[in-house]
C-alpha positions in Angstrom: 104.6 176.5 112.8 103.7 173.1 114.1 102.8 171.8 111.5 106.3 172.9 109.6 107.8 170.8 112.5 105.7 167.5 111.9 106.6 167.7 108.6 110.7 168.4 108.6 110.6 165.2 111.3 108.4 163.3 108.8 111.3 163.6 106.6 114.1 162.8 109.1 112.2 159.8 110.1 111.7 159.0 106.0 115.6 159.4 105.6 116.7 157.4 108.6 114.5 154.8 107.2 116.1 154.4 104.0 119.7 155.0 105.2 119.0 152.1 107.0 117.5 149.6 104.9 120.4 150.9 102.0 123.4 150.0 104.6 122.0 146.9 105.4 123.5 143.4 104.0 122.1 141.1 101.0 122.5 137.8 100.2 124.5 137.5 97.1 125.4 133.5 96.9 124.2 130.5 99.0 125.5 126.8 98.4 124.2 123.5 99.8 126.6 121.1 101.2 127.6 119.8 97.7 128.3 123.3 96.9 125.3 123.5 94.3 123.8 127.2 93.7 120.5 127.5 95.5 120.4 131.5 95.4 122.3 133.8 93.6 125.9 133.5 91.2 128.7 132.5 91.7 129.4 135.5 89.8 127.7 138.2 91.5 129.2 137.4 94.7 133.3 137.3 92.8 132.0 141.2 91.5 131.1 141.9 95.0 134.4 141.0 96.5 136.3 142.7 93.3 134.3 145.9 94.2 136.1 145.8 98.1 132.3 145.2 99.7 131.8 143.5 103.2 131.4 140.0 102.8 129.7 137.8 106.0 129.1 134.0 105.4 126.5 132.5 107.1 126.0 128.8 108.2 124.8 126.5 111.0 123.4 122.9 111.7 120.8 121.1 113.7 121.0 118.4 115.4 118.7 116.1 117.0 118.1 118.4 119.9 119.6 121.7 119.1 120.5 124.1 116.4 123.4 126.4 115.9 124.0 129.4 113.3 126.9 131.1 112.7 127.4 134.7 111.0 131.1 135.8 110.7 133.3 138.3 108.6 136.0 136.6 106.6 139.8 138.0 107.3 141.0 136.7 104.1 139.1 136.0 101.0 140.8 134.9 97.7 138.7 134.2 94.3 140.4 130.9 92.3 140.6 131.2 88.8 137.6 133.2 88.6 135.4 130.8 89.4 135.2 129.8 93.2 135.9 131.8 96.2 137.5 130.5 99.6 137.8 132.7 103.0 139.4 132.4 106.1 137.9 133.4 109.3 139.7 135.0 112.2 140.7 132.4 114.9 138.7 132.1 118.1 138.7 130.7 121.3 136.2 128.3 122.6 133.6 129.1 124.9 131.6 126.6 127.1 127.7 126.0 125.6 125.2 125.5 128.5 122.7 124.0 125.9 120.6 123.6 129.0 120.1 127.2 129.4 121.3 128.3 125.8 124.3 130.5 127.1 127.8 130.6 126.7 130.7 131.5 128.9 134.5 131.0 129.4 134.3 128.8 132.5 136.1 125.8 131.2 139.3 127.8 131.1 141.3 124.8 129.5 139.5 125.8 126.2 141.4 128.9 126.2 144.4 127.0 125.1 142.4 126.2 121.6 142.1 127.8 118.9 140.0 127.3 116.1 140.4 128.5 112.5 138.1 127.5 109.4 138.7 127.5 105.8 135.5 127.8 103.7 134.7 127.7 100.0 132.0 128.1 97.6 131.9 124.5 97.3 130.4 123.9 100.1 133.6 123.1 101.8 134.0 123.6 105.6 137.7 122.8 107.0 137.8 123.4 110.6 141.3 122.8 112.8 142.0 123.5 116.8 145.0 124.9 117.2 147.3 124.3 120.6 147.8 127.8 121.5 150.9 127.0 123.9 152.9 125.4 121.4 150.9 125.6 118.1 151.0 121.9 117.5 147.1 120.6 115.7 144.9 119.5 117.8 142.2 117.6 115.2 141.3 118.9 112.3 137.1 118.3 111.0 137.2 118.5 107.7 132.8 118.8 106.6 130.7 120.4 104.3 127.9 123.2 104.8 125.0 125.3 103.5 126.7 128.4 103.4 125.3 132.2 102.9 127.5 134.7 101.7 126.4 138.2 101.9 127.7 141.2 100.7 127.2 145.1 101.8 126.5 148.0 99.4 128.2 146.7 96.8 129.2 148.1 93.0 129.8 145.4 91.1 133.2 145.1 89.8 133.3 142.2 87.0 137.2 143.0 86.3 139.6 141.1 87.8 142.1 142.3 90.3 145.4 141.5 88.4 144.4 143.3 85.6 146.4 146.6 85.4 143.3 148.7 84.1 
């Protein structure tokens, strides 16, 4: 009898396991700044998005004293004549970085007026504005380029495109 039980929960554990590692994100495309491959297609990641999977982007920077990654889902994602992809992340409102103590909070309160939106594209392109939340005038606008990740979860690949009526 006990050793019935060890053995169904063997098989739970074995099956959580997998569910797991099977729900988990991949990386499908990465670009350097210039928006060279360095991992992946193009391709793969434009079947990803035609198939309706989640797509994260990943990317970050270091400076001389720190470092910062980022890891967002896109809102909007549109593929340009079947060969690049731009997305658009949700805006957001600043938070105060105590780099000192490597936390974050909202006490600057006069960053809540901001908003900041970002364009990115397979090219490596990184177009960040702030936003006046108040009157929705631009603040500044940054735009830079990035090593990006893109990521996709449990995709089919879909190589037809979207317009297509079959």
């Amino acid at each position: 009898m006990l050793r019935n039980f060890y053995l169904v929960l063997f098989c739970l554990i074995l099956s959580c396991k997998s569910e797991i590692k099977e729900s988990r994100y991949k990386v499908v495309y990465k670009n350097d700044k210039q928006g060279n491959t360095l991992v992946g297609s193009k391709e793969e990641l434009i079947q990803h998005i035609r198939s309706g999977s989640d797509i994260k982007i990943g990317w970050g920077s270091k400076g001389e004293n720190h470092s910062i990654e980022h890891l967002s889902e896109p809102i909007w994602i549109a593929i340009l004549d079947e060969s690049e992809v731009i997305a658009h992340l949700d805006a957001q409102v600043f938070s105060k970085t105590d780099w000192e103590n490597l936390s974050s909070s909202y006490s600057d309160s006069t960053l809540l007026n901001q908003e900041w939106r970002v364009a990115i594209t397979t090219r490596g392109e990184f177009d960040a504005v702030w936003i006046n939340r108040n009157d929705g005038k631009l603040i500044k606008r940054i735009p830079q380029n990035h090593t990006m990740t893109w990521f996709s979860k449990d995709g089919v690949k879909n190589s037809k495109p979207l317009f297509l009526n079959k």
